[in-house]
C-alpha beads as a LAMMPS data file, in Angstrom:
LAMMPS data file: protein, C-alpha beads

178 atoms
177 bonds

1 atom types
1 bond types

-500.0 500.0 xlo xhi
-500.0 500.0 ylo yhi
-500.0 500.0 zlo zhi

Masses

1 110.0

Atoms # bond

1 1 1 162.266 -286.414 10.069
2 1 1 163.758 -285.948 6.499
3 1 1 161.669 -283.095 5.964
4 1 1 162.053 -281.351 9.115
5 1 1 165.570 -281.633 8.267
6 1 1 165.331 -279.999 4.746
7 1 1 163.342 -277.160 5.738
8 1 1 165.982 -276.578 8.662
9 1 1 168.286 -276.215 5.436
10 1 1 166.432 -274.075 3.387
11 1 1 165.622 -271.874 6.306
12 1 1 169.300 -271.682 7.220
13 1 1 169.944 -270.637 3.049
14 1 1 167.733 -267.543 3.642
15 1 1 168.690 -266.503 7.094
16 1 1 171.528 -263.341 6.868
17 1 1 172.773 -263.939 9.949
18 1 1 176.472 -264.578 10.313
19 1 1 178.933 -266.824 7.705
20 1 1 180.779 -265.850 4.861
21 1 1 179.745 -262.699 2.840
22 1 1 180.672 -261.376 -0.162
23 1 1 183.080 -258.237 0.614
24 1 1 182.637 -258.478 4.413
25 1 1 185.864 -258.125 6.510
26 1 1 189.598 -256.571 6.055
27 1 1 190.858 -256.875 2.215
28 1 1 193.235 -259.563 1.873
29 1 1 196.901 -258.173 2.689
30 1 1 195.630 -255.177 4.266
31 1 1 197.539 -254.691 7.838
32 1 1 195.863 -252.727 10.429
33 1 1 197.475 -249.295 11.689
34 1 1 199.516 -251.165 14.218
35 1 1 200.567 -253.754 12.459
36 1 1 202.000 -251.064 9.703
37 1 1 203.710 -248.715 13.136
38 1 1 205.492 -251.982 13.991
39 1 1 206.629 -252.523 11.077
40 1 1 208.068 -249.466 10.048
41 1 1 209.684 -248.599 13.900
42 1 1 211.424 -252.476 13.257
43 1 1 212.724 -251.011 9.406
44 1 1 214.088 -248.216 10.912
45 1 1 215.522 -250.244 14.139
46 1 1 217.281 -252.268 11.170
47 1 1 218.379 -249.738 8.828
48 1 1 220.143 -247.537 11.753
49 1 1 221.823 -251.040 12.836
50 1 1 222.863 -251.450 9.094
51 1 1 224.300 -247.799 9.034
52 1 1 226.644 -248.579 11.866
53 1 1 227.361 -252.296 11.509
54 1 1 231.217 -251.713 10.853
55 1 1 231.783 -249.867 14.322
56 1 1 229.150 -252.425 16.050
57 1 1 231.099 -255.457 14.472
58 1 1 234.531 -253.796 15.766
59 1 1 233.124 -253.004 18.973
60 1 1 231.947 -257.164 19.475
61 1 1 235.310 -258.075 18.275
62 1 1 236.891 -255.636 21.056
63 1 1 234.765 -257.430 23.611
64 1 1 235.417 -261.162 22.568
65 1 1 239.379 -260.709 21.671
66 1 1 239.172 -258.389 24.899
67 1 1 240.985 -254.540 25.585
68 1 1 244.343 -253.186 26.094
69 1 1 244.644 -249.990 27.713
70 1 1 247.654 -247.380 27.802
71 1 1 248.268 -245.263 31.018
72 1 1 250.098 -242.429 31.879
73 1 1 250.938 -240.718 34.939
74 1 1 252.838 -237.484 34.955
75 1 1 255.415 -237.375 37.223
76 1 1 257.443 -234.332 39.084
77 1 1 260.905 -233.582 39.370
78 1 1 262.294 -232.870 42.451
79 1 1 265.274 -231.262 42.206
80 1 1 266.244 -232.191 46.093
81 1 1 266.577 -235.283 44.586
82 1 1 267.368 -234.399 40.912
83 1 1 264.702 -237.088 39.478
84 1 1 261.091 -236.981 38.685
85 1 1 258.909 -238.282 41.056
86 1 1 254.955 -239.359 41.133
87 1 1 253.240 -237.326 43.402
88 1 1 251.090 -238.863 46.059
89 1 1 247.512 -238.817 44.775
90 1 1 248.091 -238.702 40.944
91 1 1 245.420 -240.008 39.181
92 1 1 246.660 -242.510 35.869
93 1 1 245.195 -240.680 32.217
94 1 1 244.619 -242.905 29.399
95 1 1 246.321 -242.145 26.289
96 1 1 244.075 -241.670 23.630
97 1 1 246.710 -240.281 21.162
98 1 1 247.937 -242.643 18.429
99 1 1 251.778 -242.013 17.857
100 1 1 252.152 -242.012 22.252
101 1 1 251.063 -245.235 21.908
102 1 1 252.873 -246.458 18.927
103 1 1 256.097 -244.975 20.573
104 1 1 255.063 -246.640 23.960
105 1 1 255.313 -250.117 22.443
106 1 1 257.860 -249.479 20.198
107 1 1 260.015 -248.316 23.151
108 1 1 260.741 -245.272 20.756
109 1 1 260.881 -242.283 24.095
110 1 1 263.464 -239.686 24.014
111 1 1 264.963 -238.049 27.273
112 1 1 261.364 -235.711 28.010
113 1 1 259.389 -239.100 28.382
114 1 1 261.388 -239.860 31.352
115 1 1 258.792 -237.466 33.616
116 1 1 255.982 -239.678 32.274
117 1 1 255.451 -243.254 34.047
118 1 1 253.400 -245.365 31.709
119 1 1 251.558 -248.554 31.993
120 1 1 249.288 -251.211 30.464
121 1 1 246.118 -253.068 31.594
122 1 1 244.064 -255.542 29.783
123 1 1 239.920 -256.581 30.079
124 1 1 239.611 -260.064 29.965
125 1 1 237.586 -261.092 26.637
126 1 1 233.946 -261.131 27.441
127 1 1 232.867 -265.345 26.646
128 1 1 229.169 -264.338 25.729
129 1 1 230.797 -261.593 22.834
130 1 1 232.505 -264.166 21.524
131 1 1 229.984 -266.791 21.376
132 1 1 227.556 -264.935 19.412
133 1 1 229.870 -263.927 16.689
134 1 1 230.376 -267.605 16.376
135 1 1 227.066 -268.019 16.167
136 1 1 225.855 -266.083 13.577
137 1 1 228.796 -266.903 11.388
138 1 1 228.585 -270.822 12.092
139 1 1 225.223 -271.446 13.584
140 1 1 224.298 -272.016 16.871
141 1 1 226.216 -275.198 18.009
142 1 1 224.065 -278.146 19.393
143 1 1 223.505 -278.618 23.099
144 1 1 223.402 -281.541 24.064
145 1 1 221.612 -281.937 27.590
146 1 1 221.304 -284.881 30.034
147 1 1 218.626 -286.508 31.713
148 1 1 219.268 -289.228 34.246
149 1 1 216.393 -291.569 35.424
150 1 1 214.034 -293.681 32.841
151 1 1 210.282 -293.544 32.474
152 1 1 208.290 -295.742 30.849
153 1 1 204.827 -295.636 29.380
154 1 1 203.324 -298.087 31.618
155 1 1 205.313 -295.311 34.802
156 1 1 203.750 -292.469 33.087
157 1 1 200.206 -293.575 32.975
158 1 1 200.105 -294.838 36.861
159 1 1 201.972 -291.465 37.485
160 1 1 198.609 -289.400 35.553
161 1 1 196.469 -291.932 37.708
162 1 1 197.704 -291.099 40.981
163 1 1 197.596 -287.114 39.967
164 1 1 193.929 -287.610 39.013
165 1 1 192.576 -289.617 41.905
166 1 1 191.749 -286.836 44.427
167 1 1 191.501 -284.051 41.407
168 1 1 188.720 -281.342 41.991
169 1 1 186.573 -282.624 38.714
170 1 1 187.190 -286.104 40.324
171 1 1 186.526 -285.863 44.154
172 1 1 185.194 -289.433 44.604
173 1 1 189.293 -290.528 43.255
174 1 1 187.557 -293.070 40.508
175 1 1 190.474 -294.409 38.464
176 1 1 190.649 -293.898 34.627
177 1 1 189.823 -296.633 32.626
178 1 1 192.024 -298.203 30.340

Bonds

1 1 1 2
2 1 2 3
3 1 3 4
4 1 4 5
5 1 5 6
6 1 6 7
7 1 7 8
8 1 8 9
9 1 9 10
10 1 10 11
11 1 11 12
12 1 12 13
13 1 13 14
14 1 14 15
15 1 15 16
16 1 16 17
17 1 17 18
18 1 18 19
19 1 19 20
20 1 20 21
21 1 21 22
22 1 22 23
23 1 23 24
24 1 24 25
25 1 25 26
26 1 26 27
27 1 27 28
28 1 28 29
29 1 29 30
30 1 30 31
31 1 31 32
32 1 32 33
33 1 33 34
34 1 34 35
35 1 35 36
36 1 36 37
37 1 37 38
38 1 38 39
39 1 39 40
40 1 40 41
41 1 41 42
42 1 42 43
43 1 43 44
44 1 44 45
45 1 45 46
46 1 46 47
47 1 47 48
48 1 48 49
49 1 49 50
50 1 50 51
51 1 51 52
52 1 52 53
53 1 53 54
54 1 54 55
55 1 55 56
56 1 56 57
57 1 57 58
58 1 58 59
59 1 59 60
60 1 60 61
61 1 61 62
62 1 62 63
63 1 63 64
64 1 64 65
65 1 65 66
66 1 66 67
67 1 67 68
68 1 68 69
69 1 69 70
70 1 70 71
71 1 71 72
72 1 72 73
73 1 73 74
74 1 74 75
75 1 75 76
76 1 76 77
77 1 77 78
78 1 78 79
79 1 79 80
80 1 80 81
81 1 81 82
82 1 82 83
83 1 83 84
84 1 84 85
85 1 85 86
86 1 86 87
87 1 87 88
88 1 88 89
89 1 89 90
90 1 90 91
91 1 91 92
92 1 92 93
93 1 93 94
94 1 94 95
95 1 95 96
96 1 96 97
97 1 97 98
98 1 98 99
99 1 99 100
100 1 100 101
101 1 101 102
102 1 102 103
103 1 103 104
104 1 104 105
105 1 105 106
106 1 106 107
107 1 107 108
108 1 108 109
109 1 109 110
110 1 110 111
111 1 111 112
112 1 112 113
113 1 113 114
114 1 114 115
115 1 115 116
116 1 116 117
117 1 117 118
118 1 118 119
119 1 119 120
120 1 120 121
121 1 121 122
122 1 122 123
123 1 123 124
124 1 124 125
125 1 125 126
126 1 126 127
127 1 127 128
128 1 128 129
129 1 129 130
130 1 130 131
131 1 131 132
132 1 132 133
133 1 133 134
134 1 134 135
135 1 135 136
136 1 136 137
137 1 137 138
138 1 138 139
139 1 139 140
140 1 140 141
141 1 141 142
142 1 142 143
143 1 143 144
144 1 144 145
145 1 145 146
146 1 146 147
147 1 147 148
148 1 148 149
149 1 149 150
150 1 150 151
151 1 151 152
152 1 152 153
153 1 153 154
154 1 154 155
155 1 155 156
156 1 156 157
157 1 157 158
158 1 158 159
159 1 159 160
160 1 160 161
161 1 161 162
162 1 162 163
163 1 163 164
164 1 164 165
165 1 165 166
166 1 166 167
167 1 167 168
168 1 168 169
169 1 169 170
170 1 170 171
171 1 171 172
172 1 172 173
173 1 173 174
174 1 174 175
175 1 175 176
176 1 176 177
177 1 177 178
């Protein structure tokens, strides 16, 4: 038997078939072609997100602190009634320009601002924004999550018991031996 065995070995010594050979397979830190087009589509994913982070940062602030907009309608004057007027069906413009807004809420309007009717609204703060900044400044808080009932070992193993009697590789339901 011992030499049936030994001439199994040297036979398997000589044989080229298969196992390790010297200079067979891909270099070592080679990457294959799509493992290098991954790679550089996710550098330039990052490097256009690093371009615009200031105005991607402001815009996550503006949806956790929530928006403020400024509205205008342009009113009429009637001089029936010698006043300005809105006109049924005018639709509200938001003002976009800087110093209107400044004067708005500095209640800086001369006697022209009269024929404008202006008015504020606010977005809620969007929860999920806000959360992820505080994540990736702090770390993802811990979440803590409840489970009511009890198990025990002895529960679990008459629970995989009854699953296996009745099981397809087990039609006769023998039980598992301890």
């Amino acid at each position: 038997m011992v030499k049936e065995n030994n001439k199994l070995e040297t036979l398997k010594k000589q044989s080229n078939w298969g196992g390790k050979r010297k200079g067979a397979g891909m270099p070592k830190g080679m990457k294959t072609k799509k493992t290098r087009e991954r790679l550089e589509a996710e550098n330039y994913f990052k490097q256009r997100v690093l371009d615009s982070i200031e105005g991607l940062v402001d815009s996550q602030m503006n949806l956790a602190k929530g928006c403020q907009y400024l509205f205008k309608i342009k009113k009429i004057y009637v001089e029936k009634e010698d006043k300005f007027v809105v006109p049924k069906g005018a639709k509200p413009e938001i003002v976009k320009s800087q110093t209107e807004i400044a004067s708005y809420l500095a209640g800086d309007f001369d006697d022209r601002d009269e024929c404008d009717y202006y008015f504020m609204t606010t977005e809620k703060p969007d929860n999920r924004a806000l959360d992820s900044l505080v994540d990736r400044v702090f770390g993802k808080a811990k979440q803590n999550i409840a489970v009511e009932g009890s198990l025990t070992i002895s529960g679990l193993l008459n629970k995989l018991r009854n699953n296996y009697v009745g099981d397809e590789d087990n039609p006769d339901g023998e039980e598992l031996a301890e």
